[in-house]
VOZA-718811 format. One record per residue (C-alpha): residue number from 1; residue in one letter; x, y, z. Coordinates in nm, 2 decimals, padded with zeros to 4 digits. Example, Ala and Ser with C-alpha at 12.3 -4.5 7.8 and 13.67 -1.06 7.14 Angstrom:
BEGIN
+-----+------+--------+--------+--------+
|  nr | rest |     xx |     yy |     zz |
+-----+------+--------+--------+--------+
|   1 |    A |  01.23 | -00.45 |  00.78 |
|   2 |    S |  01.37 | -00.11 |  00.71 |
+-----+------+--------+--------+--------+
END
This chain:
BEGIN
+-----+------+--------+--------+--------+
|  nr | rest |     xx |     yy |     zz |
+-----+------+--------+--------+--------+
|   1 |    X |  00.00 |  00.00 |  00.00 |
|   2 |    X |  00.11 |  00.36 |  00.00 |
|   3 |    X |  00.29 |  00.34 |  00.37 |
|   4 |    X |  00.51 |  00.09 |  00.19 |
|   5 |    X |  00.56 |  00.26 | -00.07 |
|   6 |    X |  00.65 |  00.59 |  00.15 |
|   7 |    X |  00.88 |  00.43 |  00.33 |
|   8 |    X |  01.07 |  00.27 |  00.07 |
|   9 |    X |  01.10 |  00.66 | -00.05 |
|  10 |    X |  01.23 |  00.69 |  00.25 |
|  11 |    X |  00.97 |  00.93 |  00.34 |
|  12 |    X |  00.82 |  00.84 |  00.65 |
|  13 |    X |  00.90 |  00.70 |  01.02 |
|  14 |    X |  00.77 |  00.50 |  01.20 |
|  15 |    X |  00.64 |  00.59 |  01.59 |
|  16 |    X |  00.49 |  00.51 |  01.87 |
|  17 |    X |  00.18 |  00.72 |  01.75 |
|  18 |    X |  00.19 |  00.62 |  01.38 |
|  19 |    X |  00.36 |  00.74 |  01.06 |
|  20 |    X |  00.54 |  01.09 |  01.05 |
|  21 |    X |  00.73 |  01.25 |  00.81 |
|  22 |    X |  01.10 |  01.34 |  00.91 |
|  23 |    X |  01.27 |  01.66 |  00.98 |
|  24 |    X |  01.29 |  01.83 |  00.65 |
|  25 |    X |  01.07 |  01.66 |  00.44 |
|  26 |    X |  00.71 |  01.83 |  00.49 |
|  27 |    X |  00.54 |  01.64 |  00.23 |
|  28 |    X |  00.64 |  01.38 | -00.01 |
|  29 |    X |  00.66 |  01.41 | -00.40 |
|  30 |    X |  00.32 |  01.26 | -00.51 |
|  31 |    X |  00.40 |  01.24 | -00.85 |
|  32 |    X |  00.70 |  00.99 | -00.78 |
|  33 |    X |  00.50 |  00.84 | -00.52 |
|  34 |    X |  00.20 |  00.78 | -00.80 |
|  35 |    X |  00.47 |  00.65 | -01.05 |
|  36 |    X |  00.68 |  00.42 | -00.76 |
|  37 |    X |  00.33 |  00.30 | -00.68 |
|  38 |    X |  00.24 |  00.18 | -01.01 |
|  39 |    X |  00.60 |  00.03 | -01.05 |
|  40 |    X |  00.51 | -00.17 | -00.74 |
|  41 |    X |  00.18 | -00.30 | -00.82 |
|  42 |    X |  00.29 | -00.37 | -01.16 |
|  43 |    X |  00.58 | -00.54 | -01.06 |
|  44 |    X |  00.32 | -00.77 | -00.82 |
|  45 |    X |  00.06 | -00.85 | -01.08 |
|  46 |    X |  00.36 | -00.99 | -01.32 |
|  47 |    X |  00.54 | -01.20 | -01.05 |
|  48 |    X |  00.19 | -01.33 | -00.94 |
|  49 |    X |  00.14 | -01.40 | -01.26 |
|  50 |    X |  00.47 | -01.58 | -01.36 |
|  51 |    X |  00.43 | -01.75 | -00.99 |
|  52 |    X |  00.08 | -01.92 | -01.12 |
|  53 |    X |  00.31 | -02.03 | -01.47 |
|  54 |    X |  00.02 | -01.80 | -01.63 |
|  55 |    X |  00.28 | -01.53 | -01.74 |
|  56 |    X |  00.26 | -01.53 | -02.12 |
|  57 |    X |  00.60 | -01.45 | -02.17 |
|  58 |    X |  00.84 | -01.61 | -01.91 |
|  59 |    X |  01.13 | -01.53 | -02.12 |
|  60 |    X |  01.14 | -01.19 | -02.04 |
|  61 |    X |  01.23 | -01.28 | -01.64 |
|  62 |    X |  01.49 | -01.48 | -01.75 |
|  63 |    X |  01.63 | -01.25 | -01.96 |
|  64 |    X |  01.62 | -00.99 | -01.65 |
|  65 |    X |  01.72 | -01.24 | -01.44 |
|  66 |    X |  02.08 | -01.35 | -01.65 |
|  67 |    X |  02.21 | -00.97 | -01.62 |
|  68 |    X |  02.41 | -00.83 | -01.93 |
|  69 |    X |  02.58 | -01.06 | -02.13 |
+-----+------+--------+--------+--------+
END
């Protein structure tokens, strides 16, 4: 959800009383936060997907996977 993605943006801490921002950072920049978001969820509907051997094309993760040649 979006606190993940906050605090992999390194956005938010985490307290006794909830989330909070930290010194310096009053709010954080939605439009990477939309486009990290987006990134994320995509990224989660294609491993579920290749996870479930449903993925229609496979090769593409192993390509990713291998690193430059």
């Amino acid at each position: 959800g979006a606190r993940g993605v906050l605090r992999l943006l390194g956005y938010t801490e985490e307290s006794g009383e909830g989330l909070s921002f930290p010194e310096g950072v009053p709010t954080p920049h939605l439009p990477r936060v939309a486009a990290v978001t987006a990134d994320v969820l995509l990224l989660r509907a294609e491993l579920d997907l290749l996870l479930a051997n449903q993925h229609p094309n496979p090769q593409f993760f192993t390509h990713i996977l291998e690193g430059p040649e």
